[in-house]
C-alpha positions in Angstrom: 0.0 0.0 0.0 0.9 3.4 -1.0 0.4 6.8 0.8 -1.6 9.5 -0.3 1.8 11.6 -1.3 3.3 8.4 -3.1 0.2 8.4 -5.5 0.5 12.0 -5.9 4.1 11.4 -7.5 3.4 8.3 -9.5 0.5 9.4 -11.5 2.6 13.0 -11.9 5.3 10.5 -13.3 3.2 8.4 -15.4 1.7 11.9 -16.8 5.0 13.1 -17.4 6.4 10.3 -19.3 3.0 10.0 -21.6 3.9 13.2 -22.3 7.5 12.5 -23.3 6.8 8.9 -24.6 3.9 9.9 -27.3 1.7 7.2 -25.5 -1.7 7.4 -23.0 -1.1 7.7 -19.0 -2.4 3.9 -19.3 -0.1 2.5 -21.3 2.6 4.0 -19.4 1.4 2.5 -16.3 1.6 -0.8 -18.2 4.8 -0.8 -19.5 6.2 0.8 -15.8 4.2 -2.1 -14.0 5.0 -5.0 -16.2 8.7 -4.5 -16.3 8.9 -4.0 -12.4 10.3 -0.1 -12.7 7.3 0.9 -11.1 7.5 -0.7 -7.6 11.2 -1.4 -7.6 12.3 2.0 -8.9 9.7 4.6 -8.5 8.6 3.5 -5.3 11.2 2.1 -3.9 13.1 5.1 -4.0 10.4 7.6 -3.5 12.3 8.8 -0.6 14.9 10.4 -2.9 13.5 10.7 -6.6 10.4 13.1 -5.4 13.1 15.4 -4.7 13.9 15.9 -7.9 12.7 17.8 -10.7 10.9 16.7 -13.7 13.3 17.1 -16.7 15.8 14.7 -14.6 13.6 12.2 -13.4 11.9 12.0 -17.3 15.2 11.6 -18.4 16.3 9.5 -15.9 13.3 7.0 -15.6 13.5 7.2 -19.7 17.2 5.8 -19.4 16.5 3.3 -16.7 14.1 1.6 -18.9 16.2 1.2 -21.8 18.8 -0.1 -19.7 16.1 -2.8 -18.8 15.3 -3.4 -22.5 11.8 -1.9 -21.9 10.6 0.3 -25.4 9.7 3.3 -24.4 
């Protein structure tokens, strides 16, 4: 289970990356829950990436799934 403020960041993530990816907030949230970045990445390390700002973490989330083989 997630907290109120977790939520917050994910679906501001999962908009962000539709945005950058050219694809709908639910297909995002497909391809971030079936490869795992989702729970292991976003939320695991909530405590650090909802520091950041935008640009960087779309970058960064962008390059993480490559890495993984994921097509964004």
């Amino acid at each position: 289970m997630c907290s109120k403020s977790q939520l917050t960041f994910v679906m501001f993530i999962i908009y962000s990356l539709a945005d950058e990816w050219k694809k709908t907030p639910s297909q995002v949230y497909q391809i971030l829950n079936k490869s795992g970045i989702l729970d292991d990445y976003i939320l695991g390390c909530y405590d650090t990436l909802h520091t950041l700002g935008k640009r960087y973490l779309v970058e960064d989330i962008t390059e993480f799934a490559r890495e993984k083989g994921v097509t964004v």
